[in-house]
C-alpha positions as CSV (number, residue, x, y, z in Angstrom):
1,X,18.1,-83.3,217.3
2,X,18.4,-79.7,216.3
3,X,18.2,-80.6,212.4
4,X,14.9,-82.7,213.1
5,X,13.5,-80.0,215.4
6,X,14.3,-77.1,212.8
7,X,13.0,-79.4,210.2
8,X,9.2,-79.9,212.1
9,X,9.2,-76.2,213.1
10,X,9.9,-74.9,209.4
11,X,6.9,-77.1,208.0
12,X,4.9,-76.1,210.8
13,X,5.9,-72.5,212.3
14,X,4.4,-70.9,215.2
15,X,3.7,-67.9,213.5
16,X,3.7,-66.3,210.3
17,X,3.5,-62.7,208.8
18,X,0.1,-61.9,207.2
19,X,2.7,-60.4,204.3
20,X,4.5,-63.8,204.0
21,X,0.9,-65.7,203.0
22,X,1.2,-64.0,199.4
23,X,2.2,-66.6,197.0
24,X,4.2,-64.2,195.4
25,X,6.8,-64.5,198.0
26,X,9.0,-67.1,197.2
27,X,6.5,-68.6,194.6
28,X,5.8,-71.5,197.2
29,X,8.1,-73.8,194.5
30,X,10.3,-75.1,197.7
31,X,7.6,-76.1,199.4
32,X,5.4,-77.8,196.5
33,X,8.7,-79.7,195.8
34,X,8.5,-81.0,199.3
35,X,4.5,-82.1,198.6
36,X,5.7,-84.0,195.7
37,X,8.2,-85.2,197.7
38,X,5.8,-86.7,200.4
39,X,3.0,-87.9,197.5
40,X,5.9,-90.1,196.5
41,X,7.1,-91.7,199.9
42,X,3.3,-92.4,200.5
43,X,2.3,-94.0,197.0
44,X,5.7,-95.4,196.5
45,X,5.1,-97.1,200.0
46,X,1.6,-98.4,198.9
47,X,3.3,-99.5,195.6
48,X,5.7,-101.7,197.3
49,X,2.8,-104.0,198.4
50,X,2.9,-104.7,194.4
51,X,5.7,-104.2,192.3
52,X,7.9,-107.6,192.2
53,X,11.2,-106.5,191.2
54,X,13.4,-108.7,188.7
55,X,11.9,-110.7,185.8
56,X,8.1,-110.1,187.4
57,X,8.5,-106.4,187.6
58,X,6.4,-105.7,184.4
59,X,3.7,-108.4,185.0
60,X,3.2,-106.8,188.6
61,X,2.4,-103.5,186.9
62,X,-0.2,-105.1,185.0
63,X,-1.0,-106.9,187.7
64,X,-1.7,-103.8,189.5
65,X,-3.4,-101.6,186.9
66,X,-5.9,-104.8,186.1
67,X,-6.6,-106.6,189.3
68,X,-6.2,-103.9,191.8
69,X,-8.5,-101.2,193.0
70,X,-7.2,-98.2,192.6
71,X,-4.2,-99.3,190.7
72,X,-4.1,-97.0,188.1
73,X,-4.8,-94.1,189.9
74,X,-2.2,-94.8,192.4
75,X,0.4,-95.4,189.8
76,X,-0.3,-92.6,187.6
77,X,-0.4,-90.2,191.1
78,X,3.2,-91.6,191.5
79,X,3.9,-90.8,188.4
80,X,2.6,-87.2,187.6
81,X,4.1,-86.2,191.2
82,X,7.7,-87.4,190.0
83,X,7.1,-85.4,186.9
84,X,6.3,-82.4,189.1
85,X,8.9,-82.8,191.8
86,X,11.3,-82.3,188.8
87,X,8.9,-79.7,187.4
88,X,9.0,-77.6,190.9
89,X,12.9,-77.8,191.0
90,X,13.6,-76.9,187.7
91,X,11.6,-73.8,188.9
92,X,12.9,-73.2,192.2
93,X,16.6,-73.2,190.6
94,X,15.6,-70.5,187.8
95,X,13.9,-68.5,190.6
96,X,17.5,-68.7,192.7
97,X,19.7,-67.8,189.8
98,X,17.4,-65.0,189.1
99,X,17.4,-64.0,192.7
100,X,21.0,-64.2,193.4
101,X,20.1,-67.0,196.3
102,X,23.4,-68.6,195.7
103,X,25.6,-66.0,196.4
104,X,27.1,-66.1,200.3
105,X,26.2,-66.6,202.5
106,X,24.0,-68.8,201.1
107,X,26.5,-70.8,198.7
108,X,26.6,-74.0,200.6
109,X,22.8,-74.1,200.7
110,X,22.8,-73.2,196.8
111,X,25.0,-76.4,196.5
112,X,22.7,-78.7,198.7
113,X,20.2,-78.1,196.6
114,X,21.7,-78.9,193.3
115,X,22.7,-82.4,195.2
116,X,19.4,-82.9,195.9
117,X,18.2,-82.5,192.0
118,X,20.8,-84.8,191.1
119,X,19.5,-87.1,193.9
120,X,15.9,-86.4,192.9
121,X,16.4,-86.5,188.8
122,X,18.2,-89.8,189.4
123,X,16.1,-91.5,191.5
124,X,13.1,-90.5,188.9
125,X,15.5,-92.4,186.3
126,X,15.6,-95.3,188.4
127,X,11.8,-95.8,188.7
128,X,11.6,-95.0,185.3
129,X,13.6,-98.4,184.5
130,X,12.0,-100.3,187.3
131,X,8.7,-100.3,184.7
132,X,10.8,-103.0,182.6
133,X,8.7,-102.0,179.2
134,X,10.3,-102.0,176.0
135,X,11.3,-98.1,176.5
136,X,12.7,-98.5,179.9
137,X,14.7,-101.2,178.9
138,X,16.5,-99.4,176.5
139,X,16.9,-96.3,178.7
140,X,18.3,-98.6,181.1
141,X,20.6,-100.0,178.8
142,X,21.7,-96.2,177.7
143,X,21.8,-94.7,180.8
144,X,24.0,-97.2,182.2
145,X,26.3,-96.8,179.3
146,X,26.5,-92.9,180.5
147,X,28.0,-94.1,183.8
148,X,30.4,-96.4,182.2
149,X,31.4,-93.7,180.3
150,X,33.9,-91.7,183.1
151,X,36.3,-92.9,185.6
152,X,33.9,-91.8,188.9
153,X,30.7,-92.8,187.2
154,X,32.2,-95.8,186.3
155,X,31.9,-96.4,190.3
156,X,28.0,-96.1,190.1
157,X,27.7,-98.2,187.5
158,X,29.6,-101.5,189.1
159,X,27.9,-100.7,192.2
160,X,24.5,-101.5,190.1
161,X,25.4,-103.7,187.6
162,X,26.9,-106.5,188.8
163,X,25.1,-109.6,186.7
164,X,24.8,-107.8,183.0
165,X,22.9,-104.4,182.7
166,X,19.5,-106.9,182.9
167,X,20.0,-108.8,185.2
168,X,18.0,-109.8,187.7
169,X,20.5,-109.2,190.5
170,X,21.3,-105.5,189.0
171,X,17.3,-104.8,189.2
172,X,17.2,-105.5,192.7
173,X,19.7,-102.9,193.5
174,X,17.8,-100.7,191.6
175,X,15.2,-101.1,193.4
176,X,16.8,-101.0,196.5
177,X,18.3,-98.0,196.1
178,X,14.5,-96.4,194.4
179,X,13.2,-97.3,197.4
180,X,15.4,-97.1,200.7
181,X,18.8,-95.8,200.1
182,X,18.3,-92.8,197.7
183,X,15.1,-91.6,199.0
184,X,16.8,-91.4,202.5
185,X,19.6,-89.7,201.3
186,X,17.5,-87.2,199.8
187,X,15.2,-86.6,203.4
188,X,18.6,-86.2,204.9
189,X,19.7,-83.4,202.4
190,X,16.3,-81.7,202.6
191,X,16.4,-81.6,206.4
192,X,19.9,-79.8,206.4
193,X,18.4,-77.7,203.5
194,X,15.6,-76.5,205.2
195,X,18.0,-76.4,208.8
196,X,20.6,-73.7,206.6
197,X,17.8,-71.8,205.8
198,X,16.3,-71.7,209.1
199,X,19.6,-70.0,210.6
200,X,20.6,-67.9,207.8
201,X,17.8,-65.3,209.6
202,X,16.5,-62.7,207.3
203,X,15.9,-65.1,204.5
204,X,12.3,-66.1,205.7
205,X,11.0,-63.1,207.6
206,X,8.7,-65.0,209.5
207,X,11.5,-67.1,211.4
């Protein structure tokens, strides 16, 4: 319960230092990452109503940029804010290095965050493929070659492929972990991100 209510409480403090409004402060890239973060649970949840995954998963798309209202706009808005979450971390990394942010005490935190980029950079991979156009196809088809390529890799990849690198089986966990596993596993990591931060006092004046 103390994760959750340190979680809440950092996205919505009871007070804040006029000084600490400045966007100058930390940039604001930790929190625009979270933004992203939310624009993609909310569109990728609208998108779900859509997007058939396996052999239909291109014709949906088409489906839903032709025949639905809004349909572009709410793909493309899932799109660009993918593009941005990675843009933001990207960022928010160069700002830590440059910072010294990972140093202790705050080393632990420095490494949950470089999980959650994997995480994030990954799971932007994943609904890159789930387009099923001629270029995901083939970045499907490379990527999964990556993971074949080392011995603890090599675990990812039999996890996901399991019928052929295009099957219809393999898609489905693809999609499963694009939309449950991964993106739950990334809350989870942001939560105890934000928790660290919240008791390393002195970090965020305001706190």
């Amino acid at each position: 319960m103390g994760l959750i209510k340190d979680f809440i409480e950092h996205l919505f403090p009871k007070k804040i230092r006029r000084d600490n409004l400045k966007i100058t402060y930390t940039l604001c890239l930790g929190g625009l990452c979270f933004l992203c973060f939310f624009v993609l649970l909310i569109s990728g949840i609208l998108l779900t109503f859509y997007y058939e995954p396996g052999d239909r998963g291109y014709n949906s798309i088409l489906l839903l940029e032709s025949s639905v209202f809004g349909g572009i706009f709410l793909r493309s808005i899932h799109r660009y804010a993918s593009d941005s979450l990675l843009i933001f971390l990207i960022l928010h990394i160069i700002r830590v290095i440059f910072q010294g942010a990972y140093l202790p005490p705050r080393s632990t935190n420095w490494l949950t965050g470089c999980v959650l980029f994997l995480l994030c950079f990954f799971e932007a991979y994943l609904g890159y493929v789930l387009v099923q156009d001629q270029v995901s196809i083939w970045a499907l088809k490379t990527g999964m070659e990556l993971l074949n390529f080392t011995f603890l890799t090599r675990i990812i990849y039999n996890l996901i492929v399991v019928d052929g690198v295009f099957g219809e089986l393999t898609f489905t966990r693809i999609y499963i972990l694009h939309i449950i596993i991964i993106p739950f596993l990334i809350l989870i990591l942001c939560s105890m991100h934000i928790y660290k931060i919240r008791k390393q006092k002195g970090i965020l004046p305001y706190i």
